[in-house]
Wavefront OBJ file of the C-alpha trace (Angstrom):
o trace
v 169.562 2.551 132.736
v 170.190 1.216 129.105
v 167.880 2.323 126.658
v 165.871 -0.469 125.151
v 163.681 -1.398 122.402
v 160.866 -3.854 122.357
v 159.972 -5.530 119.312
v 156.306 -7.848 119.333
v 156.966 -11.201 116.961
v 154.898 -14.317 116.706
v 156.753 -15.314 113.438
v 154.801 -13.888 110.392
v 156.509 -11.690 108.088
v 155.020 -8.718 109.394
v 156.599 -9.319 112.907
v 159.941 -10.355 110.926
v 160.238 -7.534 109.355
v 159.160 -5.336 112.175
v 162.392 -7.623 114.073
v 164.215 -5.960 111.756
v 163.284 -2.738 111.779
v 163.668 -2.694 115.421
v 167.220 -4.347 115.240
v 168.698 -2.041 112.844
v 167.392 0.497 115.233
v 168.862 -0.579 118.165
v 172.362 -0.984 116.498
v 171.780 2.615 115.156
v 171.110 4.415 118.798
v 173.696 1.492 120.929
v 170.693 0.482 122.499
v 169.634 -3.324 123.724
v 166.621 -5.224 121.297
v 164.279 -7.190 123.255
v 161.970 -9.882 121.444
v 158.650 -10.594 123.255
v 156.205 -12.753 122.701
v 152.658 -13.622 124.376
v 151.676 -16.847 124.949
v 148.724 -18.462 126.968
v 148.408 -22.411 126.606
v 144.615 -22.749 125.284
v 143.581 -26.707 124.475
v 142.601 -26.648 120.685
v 140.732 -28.822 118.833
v 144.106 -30.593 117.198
v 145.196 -33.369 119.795
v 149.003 -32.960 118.524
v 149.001 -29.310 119.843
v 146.698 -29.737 122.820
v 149.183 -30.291 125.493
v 150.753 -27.055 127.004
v 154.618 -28.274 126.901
v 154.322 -28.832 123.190
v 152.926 -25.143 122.698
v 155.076 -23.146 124.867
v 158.064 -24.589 123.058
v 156.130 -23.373 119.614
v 156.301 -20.356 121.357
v 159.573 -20.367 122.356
v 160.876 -21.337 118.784
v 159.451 -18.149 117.547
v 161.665 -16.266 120.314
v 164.692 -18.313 119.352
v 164.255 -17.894 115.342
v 163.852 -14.171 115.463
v 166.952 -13.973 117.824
v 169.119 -16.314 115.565
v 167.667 -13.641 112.869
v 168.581 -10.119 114.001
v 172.333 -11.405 115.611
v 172.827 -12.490 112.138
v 172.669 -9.085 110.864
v 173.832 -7.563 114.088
v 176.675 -9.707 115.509
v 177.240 -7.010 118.588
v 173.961 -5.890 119.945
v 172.783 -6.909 122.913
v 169.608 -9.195 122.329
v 166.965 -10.013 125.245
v 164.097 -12.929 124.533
v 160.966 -12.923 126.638
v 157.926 -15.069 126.790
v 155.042 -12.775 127.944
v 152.586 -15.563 129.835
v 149.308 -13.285 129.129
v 147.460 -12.171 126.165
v 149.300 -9.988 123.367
v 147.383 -6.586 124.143
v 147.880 -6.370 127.834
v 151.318 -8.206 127.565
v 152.854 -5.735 124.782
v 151.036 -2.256 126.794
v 152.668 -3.649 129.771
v 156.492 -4.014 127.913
v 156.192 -0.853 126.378
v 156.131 0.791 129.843
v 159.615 -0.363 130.110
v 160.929 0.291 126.922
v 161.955 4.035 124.845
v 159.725 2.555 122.140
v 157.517 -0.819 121.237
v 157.881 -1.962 117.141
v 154.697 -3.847 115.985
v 154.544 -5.213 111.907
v 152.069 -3.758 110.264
v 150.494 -6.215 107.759
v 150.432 -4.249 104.591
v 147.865 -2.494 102.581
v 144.019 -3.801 103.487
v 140.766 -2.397 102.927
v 140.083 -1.444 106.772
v 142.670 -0.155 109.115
v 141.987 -2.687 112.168
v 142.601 -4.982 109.356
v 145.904 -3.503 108.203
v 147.439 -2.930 111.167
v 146.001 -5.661 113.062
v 143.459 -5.616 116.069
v 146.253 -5.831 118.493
v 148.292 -3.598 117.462
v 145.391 -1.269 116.641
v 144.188 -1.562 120.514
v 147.981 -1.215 121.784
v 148.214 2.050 119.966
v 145.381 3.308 122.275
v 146.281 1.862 125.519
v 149.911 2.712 125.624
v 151.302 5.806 126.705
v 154.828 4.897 124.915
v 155.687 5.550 120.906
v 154.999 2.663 118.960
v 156.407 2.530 115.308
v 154.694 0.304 113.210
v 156.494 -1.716 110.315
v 155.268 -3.494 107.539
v 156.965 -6.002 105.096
v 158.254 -4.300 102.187
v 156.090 -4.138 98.974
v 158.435 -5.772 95.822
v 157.375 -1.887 94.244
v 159.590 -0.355 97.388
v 162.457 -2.803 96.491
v 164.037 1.076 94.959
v 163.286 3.238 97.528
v 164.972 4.068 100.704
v 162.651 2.702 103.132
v 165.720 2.731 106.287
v 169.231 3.811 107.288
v 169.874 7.611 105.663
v 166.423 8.541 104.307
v 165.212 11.793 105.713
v 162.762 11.687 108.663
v 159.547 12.990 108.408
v 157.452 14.897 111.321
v 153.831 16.457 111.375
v 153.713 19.580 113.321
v 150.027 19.774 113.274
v 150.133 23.630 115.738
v 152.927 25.419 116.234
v 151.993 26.684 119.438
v 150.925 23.620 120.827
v 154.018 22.659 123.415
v 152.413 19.491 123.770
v 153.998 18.229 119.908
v 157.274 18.067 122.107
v 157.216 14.321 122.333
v 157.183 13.783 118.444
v 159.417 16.401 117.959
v 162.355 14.801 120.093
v 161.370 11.096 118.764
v 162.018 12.848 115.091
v 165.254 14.679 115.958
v 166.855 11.711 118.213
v 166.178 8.822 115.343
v 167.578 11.598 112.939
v 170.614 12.451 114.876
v 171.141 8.641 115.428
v 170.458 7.980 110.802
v 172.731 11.355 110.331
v 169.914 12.451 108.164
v 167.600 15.234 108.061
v 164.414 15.654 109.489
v 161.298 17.538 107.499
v 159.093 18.977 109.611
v 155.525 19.272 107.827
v 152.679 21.307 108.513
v 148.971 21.437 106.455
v 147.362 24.662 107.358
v 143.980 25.810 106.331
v 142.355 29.380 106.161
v 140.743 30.588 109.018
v 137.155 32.074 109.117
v 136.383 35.423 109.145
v 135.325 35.009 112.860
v 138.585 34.060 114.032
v 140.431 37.460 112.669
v 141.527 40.466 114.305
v 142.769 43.552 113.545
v 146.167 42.082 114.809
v 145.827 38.879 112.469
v 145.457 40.924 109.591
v 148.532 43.223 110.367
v 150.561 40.054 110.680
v 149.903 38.341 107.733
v 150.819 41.574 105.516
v 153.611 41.913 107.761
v 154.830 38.442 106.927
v 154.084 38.599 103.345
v 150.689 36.792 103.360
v 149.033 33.767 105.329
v 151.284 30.693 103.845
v 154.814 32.876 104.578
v 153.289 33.699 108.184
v 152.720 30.486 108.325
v 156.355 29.345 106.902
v 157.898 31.926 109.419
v 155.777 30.417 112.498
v 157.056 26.718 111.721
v 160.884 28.288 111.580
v 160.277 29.366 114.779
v 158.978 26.361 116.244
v 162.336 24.702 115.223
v 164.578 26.989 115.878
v 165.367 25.769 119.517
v 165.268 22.542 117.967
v 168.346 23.035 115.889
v 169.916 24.067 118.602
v 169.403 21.671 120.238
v 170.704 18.899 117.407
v 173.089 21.237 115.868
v 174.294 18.453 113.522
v 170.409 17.446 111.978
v 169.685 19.507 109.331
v 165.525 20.599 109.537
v 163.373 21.352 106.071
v 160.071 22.856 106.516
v 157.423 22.318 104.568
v 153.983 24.201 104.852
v 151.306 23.183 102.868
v 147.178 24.504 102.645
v 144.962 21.534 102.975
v 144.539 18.030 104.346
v 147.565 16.981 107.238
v 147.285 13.383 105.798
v 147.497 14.611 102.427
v 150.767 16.475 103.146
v 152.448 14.223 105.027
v 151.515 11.241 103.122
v 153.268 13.413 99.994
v 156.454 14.214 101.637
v 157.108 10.624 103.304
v 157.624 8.986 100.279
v 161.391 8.890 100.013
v 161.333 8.762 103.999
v 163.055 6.313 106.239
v 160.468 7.135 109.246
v 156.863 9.010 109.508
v 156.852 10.572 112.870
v 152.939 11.580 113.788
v 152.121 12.932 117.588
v 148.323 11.726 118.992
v 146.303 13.268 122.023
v 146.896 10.265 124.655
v 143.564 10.743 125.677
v 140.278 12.315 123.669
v 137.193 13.638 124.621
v 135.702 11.892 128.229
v 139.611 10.543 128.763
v 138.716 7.594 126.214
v 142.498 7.005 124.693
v 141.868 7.048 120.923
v 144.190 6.742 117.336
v 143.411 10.438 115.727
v 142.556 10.435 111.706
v 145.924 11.706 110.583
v 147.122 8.730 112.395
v 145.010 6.186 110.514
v 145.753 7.768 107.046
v 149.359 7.135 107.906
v 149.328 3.718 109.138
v 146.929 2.912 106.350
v 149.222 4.343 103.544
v 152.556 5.391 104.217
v 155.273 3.587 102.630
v 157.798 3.462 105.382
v 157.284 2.727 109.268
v 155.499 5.018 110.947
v 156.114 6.239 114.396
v 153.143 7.637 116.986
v 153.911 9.174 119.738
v 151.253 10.210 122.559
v 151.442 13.673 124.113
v 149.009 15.360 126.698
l 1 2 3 4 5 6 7 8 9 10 11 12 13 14 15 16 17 18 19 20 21 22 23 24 25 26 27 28 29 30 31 32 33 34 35 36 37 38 39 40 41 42 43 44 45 46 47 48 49 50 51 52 53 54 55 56 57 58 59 60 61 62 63 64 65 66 67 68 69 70 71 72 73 74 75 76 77 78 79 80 81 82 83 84 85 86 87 88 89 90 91 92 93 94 95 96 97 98 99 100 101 102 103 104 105 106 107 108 109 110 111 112 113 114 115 116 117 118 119 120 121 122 123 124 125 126 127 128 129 130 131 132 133 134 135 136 137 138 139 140 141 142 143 144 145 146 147 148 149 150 151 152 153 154 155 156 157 158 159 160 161 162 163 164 165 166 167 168 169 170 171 172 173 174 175 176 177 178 179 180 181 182 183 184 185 186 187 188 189 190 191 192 193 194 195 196 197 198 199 200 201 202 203 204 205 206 207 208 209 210 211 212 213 214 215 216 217 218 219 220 221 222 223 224 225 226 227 228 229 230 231 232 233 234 235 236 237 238 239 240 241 242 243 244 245 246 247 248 249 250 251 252 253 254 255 256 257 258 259 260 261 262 263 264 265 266 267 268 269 270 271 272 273 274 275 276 277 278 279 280 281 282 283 284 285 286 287 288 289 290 291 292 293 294
């Protein structure tokens, strides 16, 4: 089947420039864009916009502007419209089943993440089992810095021995491959305590040179059969003691794409959005990408 990607609008800027994340994306990876939007006809209070025919062709205007919009910049890709007859979070969870990834705008910088991000978009990230990159319109202080195309992609690796990062991993190294750029692979690490150390533990961190180069040397591991595997992405790893937000907050800031991994489910199987993934959405400057894993 044809890969495709699902972009949410309802015609702010946000969604816009989410629209155009998601197109350039597309046209990057020869994939087909779909635009969605959720409608339900609900009487309001202003008689002009109480009858259903004159909404659902509001509606449908935002599907036809933000089509108009990305063929503009992308004369040859193969653009879908769709008007989702339900409410936006269980219309978007339900398209991202179908789709290799869902693009939501982000609204900018706020004072409380369900603000920033939006409620939606906050409560699709924790229903869906898909990635969902979130995009926000570009600050006029980004106007200088690469914030798509070539810019390096950047990846937490939060445990190295933890097969479940797979998911993240292959998002990273797939919308590499498809930029021809490079992807950094970051980890934070912190110092265990005393209770957690054996006599082996000890004899491999002199081995290696001390805890940050065993450390270093487990992370070039972890990618080695990921180079392999994208012979032509060139990987950077970068191991850092202290906070994962912190670190990958630091190295994102030249980065086209912030690639984070989240438990699908939490404790009692309630699905939640993990702290490193707040501290991204909240304040990385480029789109950021979470992917759900077991």
């Amino acid at each position: 089947m044809p890969r495709t990607i699902t972009v949410g609008i309802d015609g702010t800027d946000h969604s816009l420039a989410a629209a155009d994340w998601a197109a350039a994306e597309a046209a990057r990876r020869g994939a087909a864009l779909r635009l969605v939007h959720a409608w339900v006809w609900r009487p309001l209070d202003v008689p002009i916009a109480t009858d259903a025919d004159v909404q659902r062709k509001w509606a449908q205007d935002v599907l036809t502007e933000g089509e108009h919009r990305v063929k503009a910049a992308h004369p040859e890709l193969e653009v879908g419209t769709r008007l989702l007859p339900d409410d936006p979070m269980p219309a978007l969870v339900t398209e991202a089943v179908e789709a290799d990834m869902l693009v939501l705008g982000s609204r900018g910088h706020g004072t409380l993440v369900g603000h920033l991000i939006g409620s939606t978009a906050l409560r699709v990230l924790r229903a869906t089992t898909a990635p969902v990159v979130l995009v926000r319109r570009p600050r006029p202080r980004d106007a200088g810095r690469v914030v798509d195309g070539a810019g390096e992609v950047v990846v937490g690796v939060p445990d190295v021995t933890d097969g479940s990062v797979a998911p993240a991993l292959e998002f990273a190294f797939e919308a590499a491959a498809a930029r021809g750029a490079r992807v950094r692979a970051v980890q934070a690490w912190t110092i265990p305590p005393a209770f957690a150390w054996s006599a082996g533990s000890y004899y491999l961190a002199a081995e290696a040179g001390g805890l940050e180069e065993l450390q270093r040397q487990r992370l070039a591991d972890a990618m080695r059969p990921w180079r392999e595997r994208y012979p032509r992405v060139e990987v950077t790893e970068h191991v850092e003691l202290g906070s994962a937000a912190e670190a990958l907050l630091s190295q994102s800031e030249s980065a086209s794409l912030l690639v984070i991994g989240r438990h699908a489910t939490g404790g009692h199987g309630v699905r939640r959005v993990g702290s490193v993934a707040h501290a991204a959405l909240h304040h990385a400057p480029c789109p950021v990408a979470v992917v759900p894993h077991a």
